[in-house]
Residue frames as qw, qx, qy, qz and C-alpha x, y, z in Angstrom:
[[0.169, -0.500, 0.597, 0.605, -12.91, -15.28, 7.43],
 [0.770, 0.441, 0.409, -0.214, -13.83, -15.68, 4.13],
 [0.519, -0.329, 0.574, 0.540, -12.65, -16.18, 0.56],
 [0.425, 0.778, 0.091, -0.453, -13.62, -14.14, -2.47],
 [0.540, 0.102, 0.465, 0.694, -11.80, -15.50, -6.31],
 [0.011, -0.309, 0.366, 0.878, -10.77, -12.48, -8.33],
 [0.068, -0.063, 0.926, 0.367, -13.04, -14.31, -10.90],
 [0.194, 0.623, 0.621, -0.435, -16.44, -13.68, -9.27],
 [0.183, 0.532, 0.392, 0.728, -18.36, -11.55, -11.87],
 [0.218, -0.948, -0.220, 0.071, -19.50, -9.11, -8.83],
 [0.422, -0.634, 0.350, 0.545, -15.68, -8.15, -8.65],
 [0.526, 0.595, 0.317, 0.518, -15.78, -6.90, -12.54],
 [0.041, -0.944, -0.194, -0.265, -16.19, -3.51, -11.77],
 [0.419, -0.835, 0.356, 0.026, -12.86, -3.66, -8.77],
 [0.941, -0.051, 0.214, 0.257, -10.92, -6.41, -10.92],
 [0.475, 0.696, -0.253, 0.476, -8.43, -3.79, -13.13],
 [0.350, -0.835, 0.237, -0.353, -8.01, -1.57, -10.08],
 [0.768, -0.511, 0.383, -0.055, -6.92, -4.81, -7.58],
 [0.929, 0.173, 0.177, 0.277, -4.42, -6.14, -10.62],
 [0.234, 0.900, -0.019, 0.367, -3.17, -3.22, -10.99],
 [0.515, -0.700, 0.452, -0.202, -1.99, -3.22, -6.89],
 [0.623, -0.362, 0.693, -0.037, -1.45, -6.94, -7.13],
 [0.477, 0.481, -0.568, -0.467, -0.72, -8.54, -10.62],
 [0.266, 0.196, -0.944, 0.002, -0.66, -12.08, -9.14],
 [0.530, -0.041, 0.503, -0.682, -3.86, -11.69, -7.11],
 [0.351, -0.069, -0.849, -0.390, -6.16, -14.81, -8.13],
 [0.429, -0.593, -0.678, -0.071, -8.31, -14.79, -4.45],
 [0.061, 0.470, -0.399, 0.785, -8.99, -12.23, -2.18],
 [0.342, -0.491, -0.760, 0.254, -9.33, -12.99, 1.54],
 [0.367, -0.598, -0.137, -0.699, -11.89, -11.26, 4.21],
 [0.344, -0.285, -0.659, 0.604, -11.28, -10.96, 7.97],
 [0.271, -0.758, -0.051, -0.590, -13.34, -8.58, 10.52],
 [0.224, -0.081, -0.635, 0.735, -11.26, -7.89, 14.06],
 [0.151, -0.829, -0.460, -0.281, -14.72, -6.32, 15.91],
 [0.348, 0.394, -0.268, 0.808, -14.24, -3.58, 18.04],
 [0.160, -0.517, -0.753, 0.375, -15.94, -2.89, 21.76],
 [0.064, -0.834, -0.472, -0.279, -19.11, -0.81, 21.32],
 [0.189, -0.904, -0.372, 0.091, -18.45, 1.44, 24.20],
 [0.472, -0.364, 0.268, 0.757, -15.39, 3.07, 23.38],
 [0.140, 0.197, 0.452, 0.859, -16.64, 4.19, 20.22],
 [0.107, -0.761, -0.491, -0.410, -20.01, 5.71, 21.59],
 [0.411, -0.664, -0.327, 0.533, -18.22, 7.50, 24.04],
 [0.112, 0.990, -0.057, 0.070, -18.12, 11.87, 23.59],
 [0.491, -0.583, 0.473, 0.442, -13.93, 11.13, 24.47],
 [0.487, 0.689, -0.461, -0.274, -12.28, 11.43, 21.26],
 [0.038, -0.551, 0.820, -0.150, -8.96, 10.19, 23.06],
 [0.639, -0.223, 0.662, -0.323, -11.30, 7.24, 23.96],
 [0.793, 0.493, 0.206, -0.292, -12.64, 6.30, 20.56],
 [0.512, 0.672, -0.531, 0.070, -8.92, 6.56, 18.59],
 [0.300, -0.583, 0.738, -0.158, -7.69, 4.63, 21.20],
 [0.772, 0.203, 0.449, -0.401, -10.12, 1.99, 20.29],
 [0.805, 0.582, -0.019, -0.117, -9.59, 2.32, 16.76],
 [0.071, -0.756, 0.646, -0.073, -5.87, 2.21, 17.13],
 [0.628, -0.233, 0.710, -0.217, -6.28, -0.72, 19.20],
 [0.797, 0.324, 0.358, -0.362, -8.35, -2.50, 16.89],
 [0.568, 0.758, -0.280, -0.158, -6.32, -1.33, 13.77],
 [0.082, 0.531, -0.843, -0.014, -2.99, -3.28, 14.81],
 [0.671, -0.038, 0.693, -0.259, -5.21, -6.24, 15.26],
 [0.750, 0.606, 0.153, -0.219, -5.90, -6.09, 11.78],
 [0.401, 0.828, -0.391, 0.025, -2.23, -5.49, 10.86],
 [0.356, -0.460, 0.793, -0.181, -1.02, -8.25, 13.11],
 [0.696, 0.108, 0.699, -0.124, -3.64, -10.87, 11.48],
 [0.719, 0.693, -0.048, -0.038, -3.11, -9.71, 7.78],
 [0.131, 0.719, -0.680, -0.057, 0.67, -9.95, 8.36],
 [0.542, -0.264, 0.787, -0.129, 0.29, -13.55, 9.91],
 [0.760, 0.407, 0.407, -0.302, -1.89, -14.68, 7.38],
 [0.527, 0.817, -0.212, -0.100, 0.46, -13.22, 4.54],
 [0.092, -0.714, 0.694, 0.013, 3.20, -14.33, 6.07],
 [0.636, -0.002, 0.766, -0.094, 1.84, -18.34, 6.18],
 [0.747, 0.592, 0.295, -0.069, 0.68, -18.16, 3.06],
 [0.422, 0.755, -0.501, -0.025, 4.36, -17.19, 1.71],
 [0.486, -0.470, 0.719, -0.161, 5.47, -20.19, 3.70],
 [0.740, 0.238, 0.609, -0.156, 3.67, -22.36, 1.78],
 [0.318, -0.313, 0.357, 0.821, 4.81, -20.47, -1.45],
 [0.251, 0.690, 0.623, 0.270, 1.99, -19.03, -2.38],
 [0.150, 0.245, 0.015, 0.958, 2.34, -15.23, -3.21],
 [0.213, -0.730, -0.648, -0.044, 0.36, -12.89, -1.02],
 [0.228, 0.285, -0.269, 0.891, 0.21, -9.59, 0.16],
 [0.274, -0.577, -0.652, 0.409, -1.25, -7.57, 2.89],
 [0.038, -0.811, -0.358, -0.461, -3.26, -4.13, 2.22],
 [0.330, -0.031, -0.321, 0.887, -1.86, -1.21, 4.18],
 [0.244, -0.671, -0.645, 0.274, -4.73, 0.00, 6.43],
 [0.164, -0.728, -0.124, 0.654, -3.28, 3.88, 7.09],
 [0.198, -0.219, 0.508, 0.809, -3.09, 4.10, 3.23],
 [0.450, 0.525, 0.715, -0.109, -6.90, 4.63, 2.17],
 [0.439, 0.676, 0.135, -0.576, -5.86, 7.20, -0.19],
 [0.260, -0.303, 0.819, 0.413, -3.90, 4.61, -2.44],
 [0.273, 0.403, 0.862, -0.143, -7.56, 2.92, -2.74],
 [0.310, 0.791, 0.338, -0.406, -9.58, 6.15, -3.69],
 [0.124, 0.612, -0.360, -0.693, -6.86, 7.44, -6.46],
 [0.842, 0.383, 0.194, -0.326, -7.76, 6.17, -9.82],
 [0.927, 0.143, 0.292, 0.188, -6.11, 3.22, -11.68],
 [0.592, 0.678, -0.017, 0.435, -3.66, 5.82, -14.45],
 [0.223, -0.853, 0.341, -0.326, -2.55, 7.86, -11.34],
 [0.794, -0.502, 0.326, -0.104, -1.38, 4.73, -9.50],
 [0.779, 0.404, 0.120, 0.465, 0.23, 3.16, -12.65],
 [0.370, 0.840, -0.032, 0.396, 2.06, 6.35, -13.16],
 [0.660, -0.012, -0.392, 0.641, 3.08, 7.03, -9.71],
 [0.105, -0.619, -0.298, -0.719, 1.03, 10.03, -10.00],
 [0.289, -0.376, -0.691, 0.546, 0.43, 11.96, -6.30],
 [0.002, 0.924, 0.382, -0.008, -1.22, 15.24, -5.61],
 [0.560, -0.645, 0.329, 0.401, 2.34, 15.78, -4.29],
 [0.474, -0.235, 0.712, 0.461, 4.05, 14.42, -6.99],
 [0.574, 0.609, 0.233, -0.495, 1.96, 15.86, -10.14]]
């Protein structure tokens, strides 16, 4: 686990974007859940999604704990929705707006 301030001058380039999601953001954390090798090099689809599945609620079980201690303490936090990478890719005026592909 690690800890990344907003503040860093490598995070210039992702700082609008991540205020934008989170107006109160001031640090962002880093976790990695790993995931067992041979499931994903197997030719089974069914085997690999299971994996990733698997993996994925690990991630959503330790960003929820984490978020959830850290409002305990009263410190605002949030957790990133995983199954939502196209929130991430859409650009900064679309998200303000509300803007969808759906929802032109």
């Amino acid at each position: 686990m690690s800890f990344v301030s907003l503040a860093r001058p490598e995070l210039d380039d992702q700082r609008a974007n991540i205020l934008a999601h989170a107006p109160f953001a001031r640090t962002l954390i880093s976790f990695v859940c790993k995931m067992n090798r041979e499931p994903i090099r197997s030719p089974a689809r069914s085997v690999a999604n299971t994996e990733f599945h698997e993996v994925n609620d690990q991630v959503k079980t330790v960003s929820h704990t984490i978020t959830a201690r850290l409002q305990e303490q009263g410190i605002r936090a949030m957790n990133e929705a995983a199954g939502f990478p196209m929130e991430v890719g859409r650009p900064l005026e679309q998200r303000k707006s509300g803007w969808s592909p759906t929802n032109p």
